[in-house]
FISE-733526 format. One record per residue (C-alpha): x negated, y, z negated. Coordinates in steps of 0.5 Angstrom, whole numbers, padded with zeros to 4 digits, always signed. Example, Ala and Ser with C-alpha at 12.3 -4.5 7.8 and 13.67 -1.06 7.14 Angstrom:
BEGIN
-0025-0009-0016-0027-0002-0014
# end
This chain:
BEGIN
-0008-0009-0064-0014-0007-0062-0019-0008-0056-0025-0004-0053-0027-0002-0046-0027+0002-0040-0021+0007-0038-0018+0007-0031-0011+0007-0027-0006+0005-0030-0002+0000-0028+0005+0000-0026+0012-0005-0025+0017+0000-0022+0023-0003-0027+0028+0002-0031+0024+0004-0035+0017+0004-0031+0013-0001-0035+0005+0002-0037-0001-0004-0038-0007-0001-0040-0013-0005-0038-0020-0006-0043-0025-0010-0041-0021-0013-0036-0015-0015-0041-0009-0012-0039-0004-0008-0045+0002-0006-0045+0002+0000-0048+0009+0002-0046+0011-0002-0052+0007+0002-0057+0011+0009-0055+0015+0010-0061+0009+0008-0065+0003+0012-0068-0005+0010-0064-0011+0012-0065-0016+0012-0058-0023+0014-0059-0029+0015-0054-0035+0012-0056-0039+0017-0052-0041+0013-0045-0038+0014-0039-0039+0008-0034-0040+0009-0026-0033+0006-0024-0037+0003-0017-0044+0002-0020-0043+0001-0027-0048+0006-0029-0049+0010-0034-0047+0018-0032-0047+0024-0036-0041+0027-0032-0035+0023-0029-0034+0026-0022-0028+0025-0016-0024+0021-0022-0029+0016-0025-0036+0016-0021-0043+0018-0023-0046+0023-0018-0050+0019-0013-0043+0014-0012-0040+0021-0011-0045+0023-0005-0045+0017-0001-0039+0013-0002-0032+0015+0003-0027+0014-0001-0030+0021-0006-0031+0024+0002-0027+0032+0002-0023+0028+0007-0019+0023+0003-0017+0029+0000-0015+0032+0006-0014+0027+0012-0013+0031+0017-0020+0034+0017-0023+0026+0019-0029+0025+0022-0029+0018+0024-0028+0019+0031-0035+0023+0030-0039+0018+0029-0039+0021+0021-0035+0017+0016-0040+0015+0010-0037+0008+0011-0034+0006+0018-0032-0002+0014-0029+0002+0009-0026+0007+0013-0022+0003+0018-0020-0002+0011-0017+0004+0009-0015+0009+0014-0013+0006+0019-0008+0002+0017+0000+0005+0016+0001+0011+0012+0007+0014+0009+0010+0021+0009+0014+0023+0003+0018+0027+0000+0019+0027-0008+0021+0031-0014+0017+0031-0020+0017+0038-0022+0021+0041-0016+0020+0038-0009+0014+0037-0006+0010+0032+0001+0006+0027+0001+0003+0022+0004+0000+0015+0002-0001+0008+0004+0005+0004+0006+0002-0001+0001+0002+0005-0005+0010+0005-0005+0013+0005-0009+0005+0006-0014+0004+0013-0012+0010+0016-0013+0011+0014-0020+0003+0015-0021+0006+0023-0020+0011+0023-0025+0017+0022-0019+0024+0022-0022+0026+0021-0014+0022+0019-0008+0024+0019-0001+0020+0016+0005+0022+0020+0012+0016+0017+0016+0011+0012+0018+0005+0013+0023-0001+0008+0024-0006+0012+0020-0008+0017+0015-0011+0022+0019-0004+0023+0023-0001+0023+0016-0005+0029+0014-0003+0032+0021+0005+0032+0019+0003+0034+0012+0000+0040+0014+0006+0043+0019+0011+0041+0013+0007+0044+0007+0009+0050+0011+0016+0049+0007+0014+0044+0002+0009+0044-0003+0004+0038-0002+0003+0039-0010+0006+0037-0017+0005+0042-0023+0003+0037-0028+0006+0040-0034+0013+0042-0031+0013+0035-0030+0012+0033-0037+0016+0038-0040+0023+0033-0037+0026+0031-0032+0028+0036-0026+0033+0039-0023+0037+0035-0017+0034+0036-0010+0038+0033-0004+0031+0030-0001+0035+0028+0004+0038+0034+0007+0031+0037+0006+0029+0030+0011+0033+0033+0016+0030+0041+0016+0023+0039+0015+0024+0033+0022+0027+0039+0026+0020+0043+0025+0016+0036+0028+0019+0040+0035+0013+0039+0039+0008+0038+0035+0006+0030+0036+0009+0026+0041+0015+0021+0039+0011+0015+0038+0006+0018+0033+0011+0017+0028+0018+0013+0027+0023+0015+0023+0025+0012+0017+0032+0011+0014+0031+0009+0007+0035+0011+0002+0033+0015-0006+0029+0011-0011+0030+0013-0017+0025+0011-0023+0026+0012-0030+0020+0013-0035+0019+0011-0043+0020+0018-0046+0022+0019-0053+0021+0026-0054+0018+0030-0048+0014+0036-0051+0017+0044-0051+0010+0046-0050+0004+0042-0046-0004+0042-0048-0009+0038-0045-0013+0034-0049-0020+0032-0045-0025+0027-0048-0032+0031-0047-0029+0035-0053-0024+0031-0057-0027+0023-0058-0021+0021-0063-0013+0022-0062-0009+0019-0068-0003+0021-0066+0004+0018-0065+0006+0016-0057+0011+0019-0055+0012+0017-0048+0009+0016-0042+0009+0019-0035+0006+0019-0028-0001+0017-0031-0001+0020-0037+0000+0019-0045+0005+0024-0048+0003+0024-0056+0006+0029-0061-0001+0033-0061-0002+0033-0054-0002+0030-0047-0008+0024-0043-0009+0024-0036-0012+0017-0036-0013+0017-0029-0017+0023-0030-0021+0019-0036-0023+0013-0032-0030+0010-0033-0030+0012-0041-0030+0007-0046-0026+0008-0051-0023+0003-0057-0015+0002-0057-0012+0001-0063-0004+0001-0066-0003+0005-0073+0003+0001-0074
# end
C-alpha cells in the first residue's frame, strides 16, 4: 500500500474494536488493519487550507490558513465555548452557518477517557465524539435544542468535572471504572435553579462502551509534530481517540489535518 494526500479527521465505525479509515486524496484507508504492521508516513512540506485549499505557512484551529482562521464561525472562540454566543447580537461571522450547526439539538455528556469529564456535542456527533476523545465509556445525560444552552449546563457542571481530557493519560491504557451513572445523578441535583425544565429533558441511556485496536499502549508518551519530524517509519502499535500510537512515538492526526503526507506499508 501506499497513496498521497492530505491528512484529516479520521473516520470512525463504533464496532469492537472501533474501526479507523484514514482518507488521502478522497480515498478511504483502513489502517486499523495495518496495526501490528511497521508504516512509514512522511510530510512533503505543504500544508493546504482545509476550506480554501490554499497553500499556508501554519495550520491554525486544526487545519486553516490564517485568513479562513479570521472570517469563518466554525474557528470563532465561541465554538470553543458555546456559552459565550453572540448570534442573538447581531455578531456571528456566518448566521447561515451558525443556524446549520448551533441551533440544532446538543448533547451534554459524561465519559472516561483518562478519568471522568463533561462535554457536549451535537446529537448527530454521537457516538463520533466520544470515540474521537479516546472514551472507554460514555453516557449522554441530557438534550437541549441548541449549542448555546449546551454550553451553559457545561459550564455549572465543570464546577465538579473536568470539561477536558489529559491526552497522554488516555493513551498509556484504559482507565479505571466510574459509575457514570451515579455521577449522572449528583451533577442533575446541581442544575437546581439555574434553567428552567423545558431548557433541557433528561435522557435515560444506558453506558456505551467502546474498545480500540491496541496492541501495546506506550509506558511513556512523547509527541511527534510534523513541522519538525516529516519521516515516522515506525511499527503502528495502536489507534485511539485520533491518534497513531507508533512504537517511537504518538500522531495526533486530527491536529495534522491539511498536511500532505505519503502513506505507505513497510510489511
Amino acid at each position: 500500500m501506499k497513496a498521497t494526500g492530505t491528512l484529516s479527521k479520521m473516520k470512525t465505525t463504533p464496532i469492537s474494536p472501533v474501526k479507523y479509515e484514514l482518507t488521502l486524496s478522497e480515498v478511504r484507508y483502513d489502517i486499523t488493519s495495518l496495526v501490528g504492521q511497521s508504516i512509514r508516513l512522511t510530510h512533503s512540506g505543504n500544508i493546504l487550507c482545509q476550506n480554501c485549499g490554499k497553500k499556508t505557512k501554519k495550520s491554525y484551529a486544526q487545519g486553516y490558513c490564517y485568513p479562513c482562521t479570521m472570517k469563518l464561525a466554525e474557528c470563532d472562540l465561541c465554538i470553543l465555548k458555546p456559552e459565550t454566543c453572540h448570534y442573538d447580537k447581531g455578531t456571528c461571522r456566518e448566521p447561515a452557518w451558525g443556524l446549520e450547526n448551533c441551533f440544532k439539538p446538543h448533547v451534554i455528556y459524561l465519559a472516561n477517557s483518562s478519568g471522568l469529564k463533561v462535554g457536549i456535542t451535537r446529537k448527530t456527533q454521537v457516538p463520533t465524539r466520544w470515540i474521537d476523545q479516546g472514551a472507554t465509556e460514555a453516557l449522554p445525560i441530557l438534550e437541549v435544542k441548541n449549542r448555546f444552552l449546551s454550553g451553559q449546563i457545561e459550564v455549572i457542571f465543570k464546577k465538579l468535572v473536568a470539561d477536558k481530557t489529559d491526552w497522554r493519560k488516555m493513551l498509556r491504557g484504559n482507565p479505571e471504572y466510574i459509575d457514570l451513572q451515579a455521577w449522572k445523578t449528583k451533577l442533575l441535583s446541581e442544575l437546581g435553579e439555574h434553567l428552567k425544565a423545558h431548557d433541557y429533558v433528561v435522557l435515560d441511556e444506558p453506558v456505551v462502551k467502546f474498545h480500540y485496536p491496541v496492541d501495546t499502549y506506550p509506558d511513556k508518551v512523547s509527541s511527534f509534530n510534523l513541522d519538525k519530524v516529516n519521516d515516522i517509519s515506525a511499527k503502528l502499535m495502536g489507534i485511539k481517540g485520533q491518534y497513531l500510537i507508533f512504537e517511537t512515538g504518538v500522531l495526533n492526526v486530527r491536529t495534522h489535518t491539511g498536511y500532505e503526507v505519503t502513506l505507505e506499508s513497510l510489511a
